[in-house]
N, C-alpha and C positions, 0 to 999 in steps of 0.2 A: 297702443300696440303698433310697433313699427312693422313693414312688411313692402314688400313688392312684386308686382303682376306684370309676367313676361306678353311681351305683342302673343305668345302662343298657351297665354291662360293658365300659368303656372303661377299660381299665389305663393309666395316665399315667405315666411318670417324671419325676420329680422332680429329679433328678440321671440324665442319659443314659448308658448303658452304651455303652461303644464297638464294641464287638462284637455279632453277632445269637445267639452263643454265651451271651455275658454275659447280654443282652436274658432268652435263653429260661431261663439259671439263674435270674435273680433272678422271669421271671413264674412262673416253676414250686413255686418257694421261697415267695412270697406267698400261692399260691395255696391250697396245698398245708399251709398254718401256719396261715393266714387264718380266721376263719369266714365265706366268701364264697361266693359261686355258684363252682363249680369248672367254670367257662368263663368265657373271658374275650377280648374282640381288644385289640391294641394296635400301634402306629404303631412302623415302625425303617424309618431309608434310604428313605423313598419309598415303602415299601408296607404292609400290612397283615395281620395274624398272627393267626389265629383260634385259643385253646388251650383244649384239655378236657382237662382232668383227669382219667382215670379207674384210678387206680391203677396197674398195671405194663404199659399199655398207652395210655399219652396222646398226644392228637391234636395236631398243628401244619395246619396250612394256612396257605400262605403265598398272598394277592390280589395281585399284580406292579400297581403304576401304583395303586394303590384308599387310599383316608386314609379309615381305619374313625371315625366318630364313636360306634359303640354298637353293639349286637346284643340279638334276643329268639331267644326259643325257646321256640316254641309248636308240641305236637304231636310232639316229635323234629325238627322243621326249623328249621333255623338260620338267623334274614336279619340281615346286617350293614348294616351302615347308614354 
C-alpha cells in the first residue's frame, strides 16, 4: 500500500484501500514498520480515524462527518484539526 504522513500527522493514501478493515491494516502496518510518530489521523468514506500505536493495546477513534487535515499532541491531549 502506497501512502504518505504529513510532519502534521495526516496519513494519506496514495492508492485507497477499499475497505476501513484494509484502511486500518495498512495504517497499522506503516505505522508500526515506519520510524514515524506512532499516532496518526486519516480520512476513509466521509470521516476521520485517529490511531495510536501502543503496542498490544492500539487506539482507533473514529470522528463521523469530520476530514481530519493534521493532529498535535501537546500534554497527553490530542486536537485534530
Amino acid at each position: 500500500m502506497t501512502y504518505s504522513i504529513s510532519s502534521g500527522g495526516l496519513f494519506t493514501f496514495i492508492s485507497a484501500p477499499t475497505t476501513l478493515t484494509g484502511a486500518l491494516s495498512a495504517v497499522t502496518a506503516a505505522v508500526t514498520s515506519a520510524n514515524v510518530d506512532k499516532s496518526v489521523v486519516f480520512n476513509f468514506n466521509g470521516n476521520a480515524y485517529f490511531f495510536a500505536e501502543e503496542g498490544a493495546n492500539d487506539i482507533v477513534v473514529e470522528l463521523v462527518g469530520v476530514t481530519a487535515t493534521g493532529l498535535s499532541i501537546t500534554s497527553d491531549v490530542v486536537t485534530i484539526s
